[in-house]
N, C-alpha and C positions, 0 to 999 in steps of 0.2 A: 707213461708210454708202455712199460712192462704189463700192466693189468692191461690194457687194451688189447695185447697179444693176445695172450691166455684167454682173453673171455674172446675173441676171433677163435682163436684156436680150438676151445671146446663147444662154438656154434659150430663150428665145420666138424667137430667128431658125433655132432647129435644128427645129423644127416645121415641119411640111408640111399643107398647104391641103388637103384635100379637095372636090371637090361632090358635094350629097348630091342623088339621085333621086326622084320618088314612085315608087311599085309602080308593076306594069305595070300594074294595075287605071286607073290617072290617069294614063297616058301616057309613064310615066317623065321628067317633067317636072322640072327642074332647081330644089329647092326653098330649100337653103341653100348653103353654105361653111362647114367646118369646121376649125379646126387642130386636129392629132392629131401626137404621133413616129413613130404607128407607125399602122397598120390596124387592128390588135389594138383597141387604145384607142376607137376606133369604134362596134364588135362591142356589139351590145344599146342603145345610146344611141337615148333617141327626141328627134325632132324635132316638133316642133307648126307648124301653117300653118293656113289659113285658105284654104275654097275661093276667097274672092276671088285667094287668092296664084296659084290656079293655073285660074282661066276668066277671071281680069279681071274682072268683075260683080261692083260694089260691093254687091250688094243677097245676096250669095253672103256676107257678112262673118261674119257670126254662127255659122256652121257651122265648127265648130273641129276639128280633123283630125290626128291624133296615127301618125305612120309610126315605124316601130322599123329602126336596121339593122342586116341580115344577114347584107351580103357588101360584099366592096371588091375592084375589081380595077384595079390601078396606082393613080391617084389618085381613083378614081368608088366612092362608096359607096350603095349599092343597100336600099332600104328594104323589108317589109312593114309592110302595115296594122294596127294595132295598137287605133285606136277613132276615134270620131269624137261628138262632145256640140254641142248648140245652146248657144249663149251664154247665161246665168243672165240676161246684161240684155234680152234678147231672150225672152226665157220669161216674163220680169216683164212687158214691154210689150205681150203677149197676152193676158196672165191679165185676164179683165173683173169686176165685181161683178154679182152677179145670173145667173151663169151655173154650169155644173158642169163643173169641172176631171176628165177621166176619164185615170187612167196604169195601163197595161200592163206588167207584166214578164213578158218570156217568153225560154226557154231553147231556140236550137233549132239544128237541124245542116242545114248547106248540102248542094247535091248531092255535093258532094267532100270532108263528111266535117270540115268545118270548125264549131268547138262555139263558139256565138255570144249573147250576153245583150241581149237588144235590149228598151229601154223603148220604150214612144209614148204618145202624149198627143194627145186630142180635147178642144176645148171647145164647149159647146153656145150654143144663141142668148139660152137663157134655163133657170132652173133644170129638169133634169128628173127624173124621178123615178128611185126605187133600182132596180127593175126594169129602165127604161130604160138605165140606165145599168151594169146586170151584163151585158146583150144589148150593149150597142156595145163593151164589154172582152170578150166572148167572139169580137167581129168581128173585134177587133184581134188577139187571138191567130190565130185562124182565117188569116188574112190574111199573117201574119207566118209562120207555119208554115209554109201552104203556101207562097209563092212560097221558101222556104230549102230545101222538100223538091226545086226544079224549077228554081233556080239553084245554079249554082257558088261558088265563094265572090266570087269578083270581080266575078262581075253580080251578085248579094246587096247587095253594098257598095253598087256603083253605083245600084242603085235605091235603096236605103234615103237614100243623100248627097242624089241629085237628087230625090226627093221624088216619085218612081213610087208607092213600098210606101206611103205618108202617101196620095197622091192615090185607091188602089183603097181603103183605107181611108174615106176620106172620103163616096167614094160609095156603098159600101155604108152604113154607119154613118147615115148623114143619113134613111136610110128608117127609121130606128127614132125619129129623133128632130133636130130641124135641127141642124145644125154649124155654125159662124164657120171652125171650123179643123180641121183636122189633122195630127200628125206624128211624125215618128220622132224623139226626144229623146235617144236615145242607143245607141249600140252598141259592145259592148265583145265582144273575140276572148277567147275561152276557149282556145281552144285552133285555132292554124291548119292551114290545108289541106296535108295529109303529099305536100308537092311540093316539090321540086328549083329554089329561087330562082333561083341558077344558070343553071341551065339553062333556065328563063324569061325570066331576065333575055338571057343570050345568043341565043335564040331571037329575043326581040322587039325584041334591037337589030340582028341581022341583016336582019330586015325593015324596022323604024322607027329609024333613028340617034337617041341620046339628044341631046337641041340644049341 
């Protein structure tokens, strides 16, 4: 029982620490620590965070943020975006009685060619009718399309996280019929933007040191 310690115990001292990144898309921001043996072991493992983890704004908590890694050089492991979801308890504490829940799915490709499944979700002030509510999901796709046709994938993300692509939503959408809310509930990569992490990654730590 004592040798099985010991030899546990010095498999885990021959592992090596990594820090893990966000994409450049979030600054390359310093998100976890991992141990790994090797780099290899790294390769495709995603991590999960919380915009609070990386603007500090508690009120950022609920936005849940999933990076995948790609690349390691020496002991820094360098992430893409992989998806990002609102929190279920945060989805629950909007939903009101008396109102209509409207959700969007729509498939669509960034200017760089990046293949993206993005939900959204509006709720109105009070019930509104079926009509009303095929026009404000035809707004959301509208809305969702174009601004994918007219960004890249990185500013894509970053409007969808910060609440830009939910906010021209919202204004349009409310002339068909009032809003309380709305937002992008979710976005998942299909498929990402055919670019050279690498090479972004050294790119933007030339300019920006990772801290």
């Amino acid at each position: 029982m004592s040798h099985r310690r010991v030899s546990a115990r010095d498999k885990w001292s021959r592992k090596r620490w990594f820090t893990v990144y966000a994409p450049p898309a979030f600054g390359l921001k310093e998100v976890a620590t991992i141990p790994a043996f090797d780099a290899k072991q790294l390769i495709n493992r995603t991590v999960e965070v919380t915009l609070y983890d990386l603007v500090g704004d508690i009120s950022q908590l609920h936005i849940k943020l999933k990076f995948q890694i790609k690349h390691v050089e020496g002991d820094k492991a360098f992430t893409q975006f992989k998806g990002f979801e609102l929190a279920r308890d945060y989805i629950r504490s909007i939903v009101r009685r008396g109102s209509t829940k409207i959700e969007g799915f729509f498939n669509v490709e960034t200017k760089d060619g990046a293949q993206l499944r993005v939900a959204t979700l509006a709720l109105t002030m009070k019930r509104c009718k079926t009509s009303q509510e095929k026009a404000i999901r035809k707004i959301m796709g509208e809305v969702v399309v174009s601004r994918a046709s007219q960004l890249n994938f990185d500013e894509f993300i970053r409007e969808a996280v910060l609440g830009k692509i939910a906010s021209e939503i919202f204004n349009r959408a409310r002339k068909i019929y009032p809003l309380r809310r709305a937002e992008v509930e979710k976005v998942k990569v299909l498929q990402p933007p055919p670019v050279d992490l690498a090479e972004i990654v050294k790119k933007t730590l030339a300019e920006t040191p990772a801290t």
